[in-house]
DRENPA-61297 format. One record per residue (C-alpha): x, y, z; residue number from 1. Coordinates in steps of 0.001 Angstrom, whole numbers, plus 500000, padded with zeros to 6 digits. Example, Ala and Ser with C-alpha at 12.3 -4.5 7.8 and 13.67 -1.06 7.14 Angstrom:
# DRENPA-61297
> 512300; 495500; 507800; 1
> 513670; 498940; 507140; 2
***
This chain:
# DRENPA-61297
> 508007; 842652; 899355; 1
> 506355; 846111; 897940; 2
> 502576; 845649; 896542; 3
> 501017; 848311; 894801; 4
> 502169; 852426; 895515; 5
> 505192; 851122; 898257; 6
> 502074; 850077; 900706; 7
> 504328; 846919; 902278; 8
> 502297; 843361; 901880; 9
> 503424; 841389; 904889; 10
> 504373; 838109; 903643; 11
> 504875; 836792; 906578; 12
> 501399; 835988; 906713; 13
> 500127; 838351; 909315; 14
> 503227; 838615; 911769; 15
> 505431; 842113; 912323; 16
> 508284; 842887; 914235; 17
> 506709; 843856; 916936; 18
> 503951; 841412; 917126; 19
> 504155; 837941; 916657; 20
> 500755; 836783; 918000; 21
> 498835; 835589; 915040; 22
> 495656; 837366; 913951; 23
> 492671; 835899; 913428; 24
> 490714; 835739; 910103; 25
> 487485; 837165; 911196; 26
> 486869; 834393; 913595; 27
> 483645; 834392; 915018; 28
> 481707; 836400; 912764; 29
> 477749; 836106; 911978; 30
> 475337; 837573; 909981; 31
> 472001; 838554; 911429; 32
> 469462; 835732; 909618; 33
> 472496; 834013; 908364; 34
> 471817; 830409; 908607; 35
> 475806; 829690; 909486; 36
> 476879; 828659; 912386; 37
> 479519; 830916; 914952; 38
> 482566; 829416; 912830; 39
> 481027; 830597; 909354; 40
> 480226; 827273; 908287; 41
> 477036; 826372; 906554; 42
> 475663; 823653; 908815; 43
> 472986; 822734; 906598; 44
> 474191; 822613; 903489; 45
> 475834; 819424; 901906; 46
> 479324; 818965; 901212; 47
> 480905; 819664; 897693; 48
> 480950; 816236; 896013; 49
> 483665; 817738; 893661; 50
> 486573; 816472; 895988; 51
> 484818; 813014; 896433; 52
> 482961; 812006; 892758; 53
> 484481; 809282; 890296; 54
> 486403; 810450; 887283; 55
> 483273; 809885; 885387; 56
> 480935; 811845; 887017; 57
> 484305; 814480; 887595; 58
> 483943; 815001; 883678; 59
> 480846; 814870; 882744; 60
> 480009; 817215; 885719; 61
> 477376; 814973; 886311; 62
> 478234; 815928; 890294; 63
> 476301; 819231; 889741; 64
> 472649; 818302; 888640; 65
> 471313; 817863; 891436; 66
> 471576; 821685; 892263; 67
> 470852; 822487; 888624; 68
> 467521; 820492; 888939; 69
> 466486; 822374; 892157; 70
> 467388; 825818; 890237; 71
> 464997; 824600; 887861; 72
> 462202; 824056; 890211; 73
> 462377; 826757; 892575; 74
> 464840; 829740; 893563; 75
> 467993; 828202; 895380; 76
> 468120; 829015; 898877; 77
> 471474; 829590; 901042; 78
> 471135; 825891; 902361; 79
> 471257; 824349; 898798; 80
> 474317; 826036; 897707; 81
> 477514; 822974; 898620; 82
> 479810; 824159; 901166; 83
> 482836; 824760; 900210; 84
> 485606; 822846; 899135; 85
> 488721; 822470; 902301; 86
> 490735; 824110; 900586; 87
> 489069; 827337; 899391; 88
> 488447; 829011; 902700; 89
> 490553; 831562; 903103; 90
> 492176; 830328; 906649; 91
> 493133; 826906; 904597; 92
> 494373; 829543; 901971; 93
> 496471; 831459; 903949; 94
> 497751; 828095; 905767; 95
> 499005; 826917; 902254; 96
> 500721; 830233; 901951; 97
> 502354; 829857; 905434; 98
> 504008; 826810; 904902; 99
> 504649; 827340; 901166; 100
> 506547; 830969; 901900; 101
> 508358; 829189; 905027; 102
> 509508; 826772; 902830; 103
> 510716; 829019; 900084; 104
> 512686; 831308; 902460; 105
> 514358; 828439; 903948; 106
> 515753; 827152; 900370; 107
> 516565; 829929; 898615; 108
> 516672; 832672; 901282; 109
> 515374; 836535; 901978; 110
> 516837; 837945; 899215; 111
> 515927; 835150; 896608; 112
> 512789; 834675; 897523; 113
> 510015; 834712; 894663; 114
> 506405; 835190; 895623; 115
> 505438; 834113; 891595; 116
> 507514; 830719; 892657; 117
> 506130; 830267; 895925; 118
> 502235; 830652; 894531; 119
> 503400; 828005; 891484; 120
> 504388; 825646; 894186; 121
> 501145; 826179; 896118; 122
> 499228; 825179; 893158; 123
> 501609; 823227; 890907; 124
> 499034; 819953; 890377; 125
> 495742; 822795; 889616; 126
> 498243; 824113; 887048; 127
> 499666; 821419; 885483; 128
> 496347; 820121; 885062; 129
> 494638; 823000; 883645; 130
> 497369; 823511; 881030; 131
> 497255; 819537; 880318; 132
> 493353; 820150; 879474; 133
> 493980; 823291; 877570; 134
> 496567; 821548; 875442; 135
> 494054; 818676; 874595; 136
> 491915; 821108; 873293; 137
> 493769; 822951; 870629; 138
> 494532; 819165; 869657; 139
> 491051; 818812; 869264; 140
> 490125; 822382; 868259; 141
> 492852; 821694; 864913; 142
> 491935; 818083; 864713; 143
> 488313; 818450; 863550; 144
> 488533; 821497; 860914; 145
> 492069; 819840; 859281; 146
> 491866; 816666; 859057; 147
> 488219; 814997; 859832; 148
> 486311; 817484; 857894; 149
> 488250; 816988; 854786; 150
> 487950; 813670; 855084; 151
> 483970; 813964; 854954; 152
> 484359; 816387; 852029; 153
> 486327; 813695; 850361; 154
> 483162; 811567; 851157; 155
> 480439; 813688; 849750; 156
> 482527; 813748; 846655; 157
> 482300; 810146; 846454; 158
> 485783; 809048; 847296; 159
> 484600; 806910; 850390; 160
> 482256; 804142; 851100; 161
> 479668; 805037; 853091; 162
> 480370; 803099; 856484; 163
> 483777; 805594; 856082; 164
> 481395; 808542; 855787; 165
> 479385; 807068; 859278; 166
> 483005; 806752; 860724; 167
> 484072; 810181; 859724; 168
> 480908; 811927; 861456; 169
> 481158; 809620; 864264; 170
> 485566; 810886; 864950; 171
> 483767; 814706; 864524; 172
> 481297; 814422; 867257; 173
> 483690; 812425; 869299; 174
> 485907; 815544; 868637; 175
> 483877; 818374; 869401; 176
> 482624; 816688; 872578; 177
> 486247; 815994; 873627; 178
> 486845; 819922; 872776; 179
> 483903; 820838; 874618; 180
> 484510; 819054; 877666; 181
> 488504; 819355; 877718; 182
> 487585; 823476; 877601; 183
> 485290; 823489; 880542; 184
> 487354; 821585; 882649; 185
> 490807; 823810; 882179; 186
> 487835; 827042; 882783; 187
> 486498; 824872; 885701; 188
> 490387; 824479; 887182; 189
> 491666; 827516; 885880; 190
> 488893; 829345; 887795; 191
> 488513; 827627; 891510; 192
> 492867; 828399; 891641; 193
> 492481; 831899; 890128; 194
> 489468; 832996; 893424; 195
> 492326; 831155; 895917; 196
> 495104; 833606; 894176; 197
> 492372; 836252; 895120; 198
> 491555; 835316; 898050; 199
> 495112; 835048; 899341; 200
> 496026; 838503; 898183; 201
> 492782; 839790; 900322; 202
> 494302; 837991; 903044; 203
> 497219; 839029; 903475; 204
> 496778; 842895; 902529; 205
> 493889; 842583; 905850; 206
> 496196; 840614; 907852; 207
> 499096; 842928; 907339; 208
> 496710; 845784; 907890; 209
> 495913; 844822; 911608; 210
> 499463; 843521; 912172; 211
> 500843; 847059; 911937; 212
> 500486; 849955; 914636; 213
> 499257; 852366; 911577; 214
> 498263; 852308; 907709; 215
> 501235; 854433; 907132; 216
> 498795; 856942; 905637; 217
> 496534; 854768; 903815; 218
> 492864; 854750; 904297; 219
> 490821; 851843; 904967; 220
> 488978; 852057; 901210; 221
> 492609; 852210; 899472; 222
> 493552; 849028; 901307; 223
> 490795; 847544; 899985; 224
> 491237; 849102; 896634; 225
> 494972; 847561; 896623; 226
> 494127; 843968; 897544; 227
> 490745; 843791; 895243; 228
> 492344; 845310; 892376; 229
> 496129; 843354; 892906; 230
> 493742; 839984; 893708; 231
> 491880; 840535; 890403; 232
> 495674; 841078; 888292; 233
> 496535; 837734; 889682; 234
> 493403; 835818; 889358; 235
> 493906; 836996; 885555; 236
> 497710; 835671; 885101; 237
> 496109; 832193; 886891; 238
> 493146; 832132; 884213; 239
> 494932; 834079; 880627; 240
> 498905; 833889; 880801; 241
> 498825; 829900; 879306; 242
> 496838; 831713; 876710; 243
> 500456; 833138; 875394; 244
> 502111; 829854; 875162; 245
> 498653; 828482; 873119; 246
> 498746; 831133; 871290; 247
> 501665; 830193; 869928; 248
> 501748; 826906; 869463; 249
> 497623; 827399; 867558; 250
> 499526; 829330; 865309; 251
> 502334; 827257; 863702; 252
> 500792; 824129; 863680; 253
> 498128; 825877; 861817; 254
> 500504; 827406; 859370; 255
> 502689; 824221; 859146; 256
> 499059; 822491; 858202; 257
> 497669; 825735; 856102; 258
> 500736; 825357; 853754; 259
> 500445; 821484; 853035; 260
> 496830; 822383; 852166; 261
> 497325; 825707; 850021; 262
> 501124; 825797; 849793; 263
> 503567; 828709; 849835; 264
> 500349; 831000; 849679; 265
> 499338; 830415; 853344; 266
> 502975; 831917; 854529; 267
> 501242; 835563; 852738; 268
> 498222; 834792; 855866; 269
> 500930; 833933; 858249; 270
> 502602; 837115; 857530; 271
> 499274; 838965; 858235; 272
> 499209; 837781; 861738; 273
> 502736; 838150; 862821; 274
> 502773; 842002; 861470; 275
> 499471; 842216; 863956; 276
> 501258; 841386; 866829; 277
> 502691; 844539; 867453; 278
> 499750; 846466; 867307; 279
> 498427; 844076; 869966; 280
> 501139; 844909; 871904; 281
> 500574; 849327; 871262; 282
> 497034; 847969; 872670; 283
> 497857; 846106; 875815; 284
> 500456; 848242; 877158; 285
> 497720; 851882; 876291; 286
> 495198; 848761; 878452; 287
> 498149; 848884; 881163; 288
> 498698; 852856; 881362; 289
> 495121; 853510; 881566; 290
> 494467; 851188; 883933; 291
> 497135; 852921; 886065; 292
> 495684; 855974; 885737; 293
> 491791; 854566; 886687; 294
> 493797; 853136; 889712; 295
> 495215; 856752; 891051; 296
> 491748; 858091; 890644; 297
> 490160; 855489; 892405; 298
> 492439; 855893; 895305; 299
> 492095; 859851; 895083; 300
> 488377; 859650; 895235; 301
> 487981; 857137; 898310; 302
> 490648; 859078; 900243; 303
> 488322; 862147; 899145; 304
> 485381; 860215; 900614; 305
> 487143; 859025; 903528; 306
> 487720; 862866; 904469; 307
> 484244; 864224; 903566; 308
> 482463; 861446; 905908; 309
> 484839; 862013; 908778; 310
> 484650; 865602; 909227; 311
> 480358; 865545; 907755; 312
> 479573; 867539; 910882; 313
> 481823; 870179; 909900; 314
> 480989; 870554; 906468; 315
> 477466; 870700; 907480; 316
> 478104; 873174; 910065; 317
> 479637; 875644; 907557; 318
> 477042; 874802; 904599; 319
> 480368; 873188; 902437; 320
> 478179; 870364; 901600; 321
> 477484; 872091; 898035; 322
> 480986; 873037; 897075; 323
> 482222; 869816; 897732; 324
> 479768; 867744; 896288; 325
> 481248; 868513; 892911; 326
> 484717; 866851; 893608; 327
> 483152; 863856; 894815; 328
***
């Protein structure tokens, strides 16, 4: 598969033609006053109760104050911070991918192959999940303005008795926390899958990148421009694209419940918002093109760089350092 400006993404997790050793993730690694151990591990830190806590304590995130209590008291140090979870590292990540592409080349084949399918698969519970949370909370988020709060209106206009009115605020708080809490936990989801969609895309641009005899022409700071700015595009689609669905759906059940309230009016409102949606589509794709753009310049100025710091002893031998420094 093609990433970004033709520069080939290696899918096959790190192997070429010509090389079929595997290459290690920065094995090994340690930095000076780092309290890690060879293997990158923080041996002193305690492990993330997120993978072990009861449902309870899961959504109340009732697993986190003990950290928030020490951030209270002090500044956190490097040993207080929870390792992390086994399956956001980015070897675990890119084992997921290994066995996830396998698998998809073996059912559907080369040419049929669909990296957008095979990352679904990878994380088909997070998702699910996520999108099961966000969907309780436009229940919720529609639920308390329709239907509970004109219930208490009805009270303070004496309709009601008031245990109904104690009943009524009791089903509004109950509804608001349920928002609340439904909300953080598709953000809470949503997030930990969307830095493992990053973190895979980082992966496999630097594992490609030593698999191959040359960069093909590419510097060192556009590779790293590709995979940070391609990682970040699909940490968004993880985190925003069930937005489009919800979006949706908001929208006519609000209308359907607009017009029992005001009638044949609220279709006038309705009307409103469907003539805005294609000025919100003028907007995203100008986003899109000028984002492009950014992204050429980006690459033109770190090549740029790349060339000025290589050959610094010859621009400093023939006094170019001036001229240049106004296309850096």
């Amino acid at each position: 598969k093609e990433g970004s400006r033709g520069c080939v993404v290696g899918m096959g997790a790190g192997r070429s033609r010509d090389r079929d050793e595997h290459v290690p993730l920065m094995s090994g690694s340690k930095i000076a006053g780092d309290p890690r151990g060879s293997d990158g591990e923080n041996n002193n830190s305690v492990e993330c109760p997120i993978e072990t806590v009861n449902p309870l304590s899961y959504l109340t995130v009732y697993w986190a104050g003990d950290i928030i209590t020490k951030g209270r008291q002090r500044v956190l140090q490097f040993t207080d911070v929870f390792k992390m979870p086994r399956d956001m590292p980015a070897d675990a990540v890119l084992r997921s991918w290994e066995s996830a592409w396998k698998r998809e080349l073996r059912e559907k084949g080369s040419a049929q192959a669909s990296i957008a399918h095979t990352i679904f698969t990878m994380y088909k519970r997070e998702l699910i999940t996520a999108w099961g949370f966000i969907a309780m909370y436009a229940i919720f988020a529609l639920a308390t303005p329709s239907l509970l709060l004109q219930e208490i209106i009805k009270y303070a206009a004496g309709e009601f008795e008031q245990n109904y009115g104690i009943a009524f605020a009791v089903s509004i708080l109950a509804s608001e926390t349920m928002r609340s809490l439904t909300a953080h936990h598709y953000w809470l989801i949503a997030y930990r899958t969307a830095v493992k969609c990053k973190s895979l895309m980082l992966v496999l641009v630097y594992n490609k990148a030593l698999s191959m005899r040359d960069l093909n022409g590419y510097t060192v700071g556009e590779l790293v421009n590709l995979g940070l700015g391609d990682g970040q595009r699909l940490a968004d689609a993880v985190q925003n694209t069930v937005y489009v669905f919800l979006a949706f759906f908001m929208f006519l059940m609000s209308l359907v419940l607009v017009f029992f309230i005001l009638g044949p009016a609220a279709l006038l409102g309705g009307m409103v918002f469907i003539c805005m949606i294609p000025l919100q589509i003028w907007f995203a794709r100008s986003s899109g093109k000028y984002r492009g753009q950014a992204v050429r310049f980006t690459d033109k100025r770190v090549r740029m760089m790349q060339e000025l710091l290589s050959s610094i002893k010859l621009i400093k031998m023939y006094a170019w350092d001036v001229p240049l420094s106004g296309q850096v």
